[in-house]
N, CA, C and O atoms as a GROMACS GRO file, in nm:
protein
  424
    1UNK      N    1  -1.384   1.398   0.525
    1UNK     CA    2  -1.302   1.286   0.565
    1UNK      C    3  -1.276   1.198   0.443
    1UNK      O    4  -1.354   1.149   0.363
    2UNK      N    5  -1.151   1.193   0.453
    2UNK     CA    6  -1.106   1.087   0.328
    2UNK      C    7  -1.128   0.954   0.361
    2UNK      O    8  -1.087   0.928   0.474
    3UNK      N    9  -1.175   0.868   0.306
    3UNK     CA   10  -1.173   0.707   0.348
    3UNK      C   11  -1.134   0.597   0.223
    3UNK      O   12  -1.089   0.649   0.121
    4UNK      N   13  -1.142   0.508   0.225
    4UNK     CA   14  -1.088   0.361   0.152
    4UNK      C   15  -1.290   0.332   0.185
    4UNK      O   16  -1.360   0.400   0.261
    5UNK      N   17  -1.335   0.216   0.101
    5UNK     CA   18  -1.407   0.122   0.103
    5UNK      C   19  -1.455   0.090   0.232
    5UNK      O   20  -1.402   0.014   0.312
    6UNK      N   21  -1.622   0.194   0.254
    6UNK     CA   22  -1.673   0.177   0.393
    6UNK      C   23  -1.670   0.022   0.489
    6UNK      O   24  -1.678   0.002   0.610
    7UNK      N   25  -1.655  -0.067   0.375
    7UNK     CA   26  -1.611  -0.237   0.451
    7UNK      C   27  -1.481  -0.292   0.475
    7UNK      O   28  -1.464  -0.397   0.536
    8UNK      N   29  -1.369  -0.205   0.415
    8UNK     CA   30  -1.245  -0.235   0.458
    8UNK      C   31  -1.203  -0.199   0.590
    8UNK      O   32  -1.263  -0.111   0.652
    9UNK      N   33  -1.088  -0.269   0.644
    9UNK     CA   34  -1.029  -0.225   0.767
    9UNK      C   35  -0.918  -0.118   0.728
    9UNK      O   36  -0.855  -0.126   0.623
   10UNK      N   37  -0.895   0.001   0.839
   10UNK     CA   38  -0.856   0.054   0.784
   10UNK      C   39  -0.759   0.131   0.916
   10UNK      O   40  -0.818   0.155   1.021
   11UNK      N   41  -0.622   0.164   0.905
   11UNK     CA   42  -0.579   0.295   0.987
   11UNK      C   43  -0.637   0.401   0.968
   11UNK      O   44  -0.739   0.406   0.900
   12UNK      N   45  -0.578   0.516   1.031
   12UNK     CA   46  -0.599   0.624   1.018
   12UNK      C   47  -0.506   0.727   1.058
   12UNK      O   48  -0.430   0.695   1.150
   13UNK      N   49  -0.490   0.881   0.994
   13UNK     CA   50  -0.386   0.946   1.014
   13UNK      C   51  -0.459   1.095   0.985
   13UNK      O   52  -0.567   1.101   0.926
   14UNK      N   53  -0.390   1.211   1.033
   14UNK     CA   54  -0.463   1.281   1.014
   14UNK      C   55  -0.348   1.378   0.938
   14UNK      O   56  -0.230   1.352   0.960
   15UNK      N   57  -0.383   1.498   0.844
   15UNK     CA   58  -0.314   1.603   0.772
   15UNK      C   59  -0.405   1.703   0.767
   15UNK      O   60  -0.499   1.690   0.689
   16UNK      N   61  -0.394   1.812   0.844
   16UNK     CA   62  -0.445   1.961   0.828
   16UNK      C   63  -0.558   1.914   0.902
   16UNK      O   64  -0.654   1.976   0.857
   17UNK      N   65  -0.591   1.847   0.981
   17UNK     CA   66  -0.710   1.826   1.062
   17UNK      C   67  -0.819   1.710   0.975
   17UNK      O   68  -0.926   1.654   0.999
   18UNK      N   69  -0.746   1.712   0.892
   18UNK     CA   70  -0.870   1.582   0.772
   18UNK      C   71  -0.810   1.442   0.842
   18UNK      O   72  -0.694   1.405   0.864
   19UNK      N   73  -0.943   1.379   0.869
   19UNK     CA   74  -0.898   1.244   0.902
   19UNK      C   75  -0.867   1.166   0.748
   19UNK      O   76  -0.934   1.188   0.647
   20UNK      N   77  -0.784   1.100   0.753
   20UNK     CA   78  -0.693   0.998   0.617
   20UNK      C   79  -0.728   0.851   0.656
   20UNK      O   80  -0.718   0.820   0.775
   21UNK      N   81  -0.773   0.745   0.550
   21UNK     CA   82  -0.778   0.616   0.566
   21UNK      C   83  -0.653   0.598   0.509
   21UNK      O   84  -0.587   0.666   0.431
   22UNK      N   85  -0.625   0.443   0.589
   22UNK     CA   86  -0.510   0.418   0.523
   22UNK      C   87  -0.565   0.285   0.525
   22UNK      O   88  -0.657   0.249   0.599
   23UNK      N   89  -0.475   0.178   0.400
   23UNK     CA   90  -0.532   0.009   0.406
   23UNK      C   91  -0.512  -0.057   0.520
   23UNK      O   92  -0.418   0.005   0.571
   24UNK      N   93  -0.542  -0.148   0.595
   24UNK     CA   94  -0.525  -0.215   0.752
   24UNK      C   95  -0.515  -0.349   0.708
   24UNK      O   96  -0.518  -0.431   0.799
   25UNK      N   97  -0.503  -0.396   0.591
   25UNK     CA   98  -0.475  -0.577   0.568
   25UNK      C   99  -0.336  -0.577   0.477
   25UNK      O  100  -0.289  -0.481   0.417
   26UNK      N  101  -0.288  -0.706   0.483
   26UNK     CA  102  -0.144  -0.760   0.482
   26UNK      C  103  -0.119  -0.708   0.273
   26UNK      O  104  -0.033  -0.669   0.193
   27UNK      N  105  -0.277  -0.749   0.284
   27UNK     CA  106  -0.306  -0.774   0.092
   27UNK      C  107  -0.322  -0.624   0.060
   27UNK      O  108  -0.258  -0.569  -0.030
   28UNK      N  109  -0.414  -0.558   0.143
   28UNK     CA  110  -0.422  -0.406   0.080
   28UNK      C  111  -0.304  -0.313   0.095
   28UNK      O  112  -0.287  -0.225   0.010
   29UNK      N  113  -0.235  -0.324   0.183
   29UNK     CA  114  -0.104  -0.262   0.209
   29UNK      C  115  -0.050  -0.332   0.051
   29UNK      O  116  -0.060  -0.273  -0.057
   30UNK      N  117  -0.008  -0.431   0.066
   30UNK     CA  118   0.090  -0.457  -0.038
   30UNK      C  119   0.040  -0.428  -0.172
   30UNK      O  120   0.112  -0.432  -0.272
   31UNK      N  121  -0.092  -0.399  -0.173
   31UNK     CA  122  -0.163  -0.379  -0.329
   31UNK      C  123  -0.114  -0.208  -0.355
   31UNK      O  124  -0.099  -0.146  -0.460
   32UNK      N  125  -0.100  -0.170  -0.226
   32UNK     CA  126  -0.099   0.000  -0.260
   32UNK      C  127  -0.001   0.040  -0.235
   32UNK      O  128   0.009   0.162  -0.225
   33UNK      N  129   0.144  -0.065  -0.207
   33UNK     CA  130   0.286  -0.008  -0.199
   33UNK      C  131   0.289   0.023  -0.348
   33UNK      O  132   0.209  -0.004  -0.438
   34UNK      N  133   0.426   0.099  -0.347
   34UNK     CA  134   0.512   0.153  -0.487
   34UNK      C  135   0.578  -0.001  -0.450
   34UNK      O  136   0.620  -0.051  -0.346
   35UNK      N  137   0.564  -0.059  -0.621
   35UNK     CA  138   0.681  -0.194  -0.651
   35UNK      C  139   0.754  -0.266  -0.596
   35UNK      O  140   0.753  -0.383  -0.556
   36UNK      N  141   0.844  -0.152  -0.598
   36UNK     CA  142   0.981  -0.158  -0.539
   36UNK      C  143   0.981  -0.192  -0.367
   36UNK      O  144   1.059  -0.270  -0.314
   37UNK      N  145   0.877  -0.117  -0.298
   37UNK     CA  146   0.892  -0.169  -0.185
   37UNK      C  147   0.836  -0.301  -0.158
   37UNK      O  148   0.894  -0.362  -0.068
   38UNK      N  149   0.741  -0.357  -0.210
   38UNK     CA  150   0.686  -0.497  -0.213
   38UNK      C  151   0.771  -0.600  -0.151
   38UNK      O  152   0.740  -0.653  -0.045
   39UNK      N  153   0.871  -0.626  -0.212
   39UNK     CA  154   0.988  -0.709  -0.159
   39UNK      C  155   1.020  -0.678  -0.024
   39UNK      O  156   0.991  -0.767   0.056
   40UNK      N  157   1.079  -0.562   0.028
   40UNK     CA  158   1.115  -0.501   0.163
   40UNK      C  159   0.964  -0.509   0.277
   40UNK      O  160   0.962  -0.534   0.397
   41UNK      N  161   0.877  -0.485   0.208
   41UNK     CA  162   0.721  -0.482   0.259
   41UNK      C  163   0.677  -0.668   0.301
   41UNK      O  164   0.590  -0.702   0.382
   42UNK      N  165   0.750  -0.744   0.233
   42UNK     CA  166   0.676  -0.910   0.275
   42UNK      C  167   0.786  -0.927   0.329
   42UNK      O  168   0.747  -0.932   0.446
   43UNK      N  169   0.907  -0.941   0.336
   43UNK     CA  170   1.041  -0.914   0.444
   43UNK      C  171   0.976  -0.909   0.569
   43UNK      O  172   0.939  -0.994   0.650
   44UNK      N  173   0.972  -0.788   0.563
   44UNK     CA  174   0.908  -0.722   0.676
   44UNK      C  175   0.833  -0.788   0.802
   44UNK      O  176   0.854  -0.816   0.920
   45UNK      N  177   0.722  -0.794   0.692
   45UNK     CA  178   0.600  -0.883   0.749
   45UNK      C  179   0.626  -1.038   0.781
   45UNK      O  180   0.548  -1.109   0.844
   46UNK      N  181   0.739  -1.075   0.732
   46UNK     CA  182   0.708  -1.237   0.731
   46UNK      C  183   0.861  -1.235   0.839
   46UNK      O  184   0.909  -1.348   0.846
   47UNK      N  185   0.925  -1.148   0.903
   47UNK     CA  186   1.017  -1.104   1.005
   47UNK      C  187   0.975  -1.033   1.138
   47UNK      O  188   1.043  -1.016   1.239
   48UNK      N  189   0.847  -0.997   1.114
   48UNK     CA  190   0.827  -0.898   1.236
   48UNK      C  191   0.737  -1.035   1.332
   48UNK      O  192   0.646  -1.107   1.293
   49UNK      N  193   0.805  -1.031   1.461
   49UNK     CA  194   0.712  -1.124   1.582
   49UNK      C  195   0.554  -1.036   1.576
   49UNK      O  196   0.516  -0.924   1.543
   50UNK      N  197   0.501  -1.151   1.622
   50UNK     CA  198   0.328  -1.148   1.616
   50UNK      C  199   0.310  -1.019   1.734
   50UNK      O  200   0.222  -0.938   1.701
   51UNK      N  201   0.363  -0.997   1.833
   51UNK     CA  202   0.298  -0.923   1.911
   51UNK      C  203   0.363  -0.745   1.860
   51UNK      O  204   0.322  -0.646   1.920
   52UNK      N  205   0.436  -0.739   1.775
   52UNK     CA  206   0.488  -0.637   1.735
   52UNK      C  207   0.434  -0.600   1.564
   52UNK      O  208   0.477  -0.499   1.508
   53UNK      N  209   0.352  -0.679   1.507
   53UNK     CA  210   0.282  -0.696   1.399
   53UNK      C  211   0.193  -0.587   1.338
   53UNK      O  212   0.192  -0.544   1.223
   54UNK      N  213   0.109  -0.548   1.460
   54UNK     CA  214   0.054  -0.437   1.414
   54UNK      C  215   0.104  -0.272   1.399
   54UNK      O  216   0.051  -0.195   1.319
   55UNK      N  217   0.174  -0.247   1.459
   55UNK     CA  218   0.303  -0.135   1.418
   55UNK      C  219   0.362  -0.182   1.332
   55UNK      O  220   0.383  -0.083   1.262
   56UNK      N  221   0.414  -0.276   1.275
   56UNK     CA  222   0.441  -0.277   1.184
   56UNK      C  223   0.372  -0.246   1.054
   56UNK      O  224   0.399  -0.154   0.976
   57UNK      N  225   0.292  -0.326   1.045
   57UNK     CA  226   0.136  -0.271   0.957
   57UNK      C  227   0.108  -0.113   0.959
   57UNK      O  228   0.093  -0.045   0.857
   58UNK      N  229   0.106  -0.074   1.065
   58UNK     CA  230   0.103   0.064   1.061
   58UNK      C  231   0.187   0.139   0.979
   58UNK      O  232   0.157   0.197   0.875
   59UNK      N  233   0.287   0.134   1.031
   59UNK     CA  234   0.446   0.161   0.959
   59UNK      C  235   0.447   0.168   0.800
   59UNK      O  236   0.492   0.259   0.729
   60UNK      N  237   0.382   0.039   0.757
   60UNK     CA  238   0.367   0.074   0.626
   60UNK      C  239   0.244   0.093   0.558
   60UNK      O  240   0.250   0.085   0.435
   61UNK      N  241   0.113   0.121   0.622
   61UNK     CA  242   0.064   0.190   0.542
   61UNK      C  243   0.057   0.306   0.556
   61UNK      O  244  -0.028   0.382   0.509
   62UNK      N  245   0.164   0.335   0.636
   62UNK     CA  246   0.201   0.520   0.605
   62UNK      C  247   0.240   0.543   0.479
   62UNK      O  248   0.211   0.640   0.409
   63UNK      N  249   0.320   0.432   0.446
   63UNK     CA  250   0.442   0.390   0.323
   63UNK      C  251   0.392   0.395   0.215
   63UNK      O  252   0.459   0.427   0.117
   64UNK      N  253   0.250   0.362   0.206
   64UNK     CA  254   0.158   0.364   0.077
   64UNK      C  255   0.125   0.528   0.045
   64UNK      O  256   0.095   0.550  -0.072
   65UNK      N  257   0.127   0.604   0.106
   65UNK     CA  258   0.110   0.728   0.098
   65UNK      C  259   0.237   0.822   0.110
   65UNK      O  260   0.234   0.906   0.201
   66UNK      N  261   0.357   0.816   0.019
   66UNK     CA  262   0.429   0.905  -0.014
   66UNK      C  263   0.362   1.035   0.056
   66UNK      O  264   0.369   1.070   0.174
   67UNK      N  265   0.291   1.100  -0.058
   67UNK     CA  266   0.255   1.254   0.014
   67UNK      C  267   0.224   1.280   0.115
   67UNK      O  268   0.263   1.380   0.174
   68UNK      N  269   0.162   1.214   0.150
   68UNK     CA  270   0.186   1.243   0.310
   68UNK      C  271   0.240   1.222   0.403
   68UNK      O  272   0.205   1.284   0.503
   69UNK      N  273   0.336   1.136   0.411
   69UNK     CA  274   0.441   1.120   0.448
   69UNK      C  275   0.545   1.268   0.456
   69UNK      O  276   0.573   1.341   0.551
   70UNK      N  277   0.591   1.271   0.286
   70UNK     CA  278   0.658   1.483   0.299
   70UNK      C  279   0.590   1.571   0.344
   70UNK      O  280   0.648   1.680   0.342
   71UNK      N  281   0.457   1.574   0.397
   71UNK     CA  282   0.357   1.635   0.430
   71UNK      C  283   0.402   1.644   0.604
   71UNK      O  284   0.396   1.740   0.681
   72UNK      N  285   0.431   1.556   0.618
   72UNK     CA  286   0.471   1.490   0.783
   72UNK      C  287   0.621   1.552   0.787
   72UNK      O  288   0.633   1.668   0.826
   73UNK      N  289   0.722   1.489   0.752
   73UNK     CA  290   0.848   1.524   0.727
   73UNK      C  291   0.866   1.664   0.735
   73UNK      O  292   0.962   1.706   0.800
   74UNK      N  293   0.774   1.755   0.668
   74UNK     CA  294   0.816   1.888   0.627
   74UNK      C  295   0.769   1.958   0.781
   74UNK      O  296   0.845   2.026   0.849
   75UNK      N  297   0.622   1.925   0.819
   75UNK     CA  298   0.553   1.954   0.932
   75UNK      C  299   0.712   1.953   1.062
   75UNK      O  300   0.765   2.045   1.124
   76UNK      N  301   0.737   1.816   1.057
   76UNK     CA  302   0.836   1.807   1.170
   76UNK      C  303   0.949   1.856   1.153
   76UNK      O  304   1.028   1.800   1.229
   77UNK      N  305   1.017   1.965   1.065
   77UNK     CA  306   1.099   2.045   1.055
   77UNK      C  307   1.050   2.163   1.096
   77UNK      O  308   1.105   2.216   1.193
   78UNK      N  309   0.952   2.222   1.042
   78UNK     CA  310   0.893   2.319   1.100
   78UNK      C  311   0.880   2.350   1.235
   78UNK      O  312   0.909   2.463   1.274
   79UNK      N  313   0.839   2.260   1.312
   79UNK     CA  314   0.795   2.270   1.413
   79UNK      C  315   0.943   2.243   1.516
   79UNK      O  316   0.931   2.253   1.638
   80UNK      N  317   1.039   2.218   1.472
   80UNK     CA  318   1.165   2.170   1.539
   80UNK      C  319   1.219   2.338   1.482
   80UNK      O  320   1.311   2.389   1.546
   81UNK      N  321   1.186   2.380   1.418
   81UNK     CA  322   1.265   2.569   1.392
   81UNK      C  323   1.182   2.649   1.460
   81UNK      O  324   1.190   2.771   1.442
   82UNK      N  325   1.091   2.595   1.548
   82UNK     CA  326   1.011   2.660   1.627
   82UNK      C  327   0.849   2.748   1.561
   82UNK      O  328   0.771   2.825   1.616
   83UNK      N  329   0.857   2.685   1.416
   83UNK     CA  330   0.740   2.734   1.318
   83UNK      C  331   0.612   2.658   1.364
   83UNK      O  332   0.621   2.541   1.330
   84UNK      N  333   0.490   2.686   1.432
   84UNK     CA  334   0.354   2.614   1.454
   84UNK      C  335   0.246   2.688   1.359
   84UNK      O  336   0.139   2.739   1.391
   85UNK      N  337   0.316   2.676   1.214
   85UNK     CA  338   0.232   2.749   1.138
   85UNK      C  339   0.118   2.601   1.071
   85UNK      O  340   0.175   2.518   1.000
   86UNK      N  341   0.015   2.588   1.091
   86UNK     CA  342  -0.069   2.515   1.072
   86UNK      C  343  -0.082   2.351   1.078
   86UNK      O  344  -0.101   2.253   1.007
   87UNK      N  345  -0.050   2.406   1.267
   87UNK     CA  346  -0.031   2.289   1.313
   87UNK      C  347  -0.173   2.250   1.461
   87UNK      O  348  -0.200   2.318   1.560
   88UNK      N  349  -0.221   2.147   1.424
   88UNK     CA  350  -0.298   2.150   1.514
   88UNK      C  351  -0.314   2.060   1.605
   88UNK      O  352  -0.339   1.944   1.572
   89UNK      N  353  -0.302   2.097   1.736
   89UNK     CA  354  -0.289   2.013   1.880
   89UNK      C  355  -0.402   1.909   1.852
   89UNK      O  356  -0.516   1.929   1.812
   90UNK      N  357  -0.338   1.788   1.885
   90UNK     CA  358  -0.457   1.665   1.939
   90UNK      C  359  -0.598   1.691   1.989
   90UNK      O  360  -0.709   1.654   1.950
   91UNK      N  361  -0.550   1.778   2.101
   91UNK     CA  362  -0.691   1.833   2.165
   91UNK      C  363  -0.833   1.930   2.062
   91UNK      O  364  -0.950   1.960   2.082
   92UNK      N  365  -0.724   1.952   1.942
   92UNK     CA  366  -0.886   2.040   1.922
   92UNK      C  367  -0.913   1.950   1.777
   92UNK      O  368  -0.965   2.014   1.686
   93UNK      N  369  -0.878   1.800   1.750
   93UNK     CA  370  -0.906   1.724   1.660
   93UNK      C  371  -1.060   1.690   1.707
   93UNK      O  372  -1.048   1.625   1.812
   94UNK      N  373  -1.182   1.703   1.679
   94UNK     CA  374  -1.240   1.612   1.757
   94UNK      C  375  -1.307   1.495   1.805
   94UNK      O  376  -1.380   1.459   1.898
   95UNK      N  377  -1.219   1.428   1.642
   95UNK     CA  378  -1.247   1.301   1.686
   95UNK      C  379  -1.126   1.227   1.794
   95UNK      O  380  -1.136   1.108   1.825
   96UNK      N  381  -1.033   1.298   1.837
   96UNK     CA  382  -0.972   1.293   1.953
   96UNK      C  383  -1.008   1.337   2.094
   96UNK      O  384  -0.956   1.306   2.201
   97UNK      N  385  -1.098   1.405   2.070
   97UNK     CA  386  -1.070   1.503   2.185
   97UNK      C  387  -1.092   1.381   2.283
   97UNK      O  388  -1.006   1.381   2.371
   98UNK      N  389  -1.171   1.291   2.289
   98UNK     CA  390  -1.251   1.174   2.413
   98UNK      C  391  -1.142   1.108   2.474
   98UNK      O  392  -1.149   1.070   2.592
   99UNK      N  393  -0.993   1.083   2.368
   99UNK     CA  394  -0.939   0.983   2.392
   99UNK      C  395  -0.811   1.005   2.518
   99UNK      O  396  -0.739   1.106   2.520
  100UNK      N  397  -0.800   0.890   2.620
  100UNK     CA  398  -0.680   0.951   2.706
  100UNK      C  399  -0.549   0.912   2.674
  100UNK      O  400  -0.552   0.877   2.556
  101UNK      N  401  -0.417   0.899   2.727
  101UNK     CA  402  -0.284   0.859   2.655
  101UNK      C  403  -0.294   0.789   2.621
  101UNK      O  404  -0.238   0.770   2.513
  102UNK      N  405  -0.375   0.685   2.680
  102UNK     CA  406  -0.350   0.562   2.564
  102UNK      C  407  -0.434   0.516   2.485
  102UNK      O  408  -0.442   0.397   2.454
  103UNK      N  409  -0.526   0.633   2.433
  103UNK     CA  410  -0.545   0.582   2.305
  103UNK      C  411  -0.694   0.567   2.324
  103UNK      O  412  -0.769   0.579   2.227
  104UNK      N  413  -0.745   0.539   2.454
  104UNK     CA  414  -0.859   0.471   2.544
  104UNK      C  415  -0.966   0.624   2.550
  104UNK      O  416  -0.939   0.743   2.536
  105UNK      N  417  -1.106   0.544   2.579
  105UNK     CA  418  -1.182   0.696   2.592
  105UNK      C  419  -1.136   0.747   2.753
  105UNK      O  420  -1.101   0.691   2.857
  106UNK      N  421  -1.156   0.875   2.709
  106UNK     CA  422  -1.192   0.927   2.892
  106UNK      C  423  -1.273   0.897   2.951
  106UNK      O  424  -1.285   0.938   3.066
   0.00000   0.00000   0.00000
């Protein structure tokens, strides 16, 4: 498992079954954008209503991670040409397996 700083807050995402940290604060997101998005990235944030805040946050610390991002992108072409070449269902993640639609344990 890949992680960030066992005391940071953190998302998470998964690629090839590896769980991925991603940054979860306003400061670490923006420390680990590319430059250029910085500007579009405090926009963002200082535009998005409070109850819609944390998707947003989400949103971009996908953004901090280019590669995996084309990693994602490429996956969802694949799988739209009907290719499930190393793709793996929710269910056999298992630090998913507990959880029900929403997110909640079983």
């Amino acid at each position: 498992m890949t992680s960030q700083d066992p005391g940071k807050p953190s998302f998470y995402t998964y690629d090839s079954g590896e769980q991925i940290a991603l940054p979860a604060t306003v400061g670490d997101i923006r420390r680990a954008l590319a430059p250029e998005l910085i500007g579009e990235f405090d926009k963002a944030v200082e535009n998005t209503p409070a109850q819609d805040l944390y998707m947003e946050l989400a949103v971009w610390a996908q953004r901090t991670r280019p590669d995996l991002l084309a990693r994602q992108e490429e996956t969802f072409r694949r799988l739209e040409q009907g290719d499930c070449t190393g793709f793996t269902p929710a269910e056999e993640i298992p630090e998913l397996a507990f959880l029900d639609e929403d997110g909640g344990t079983a």
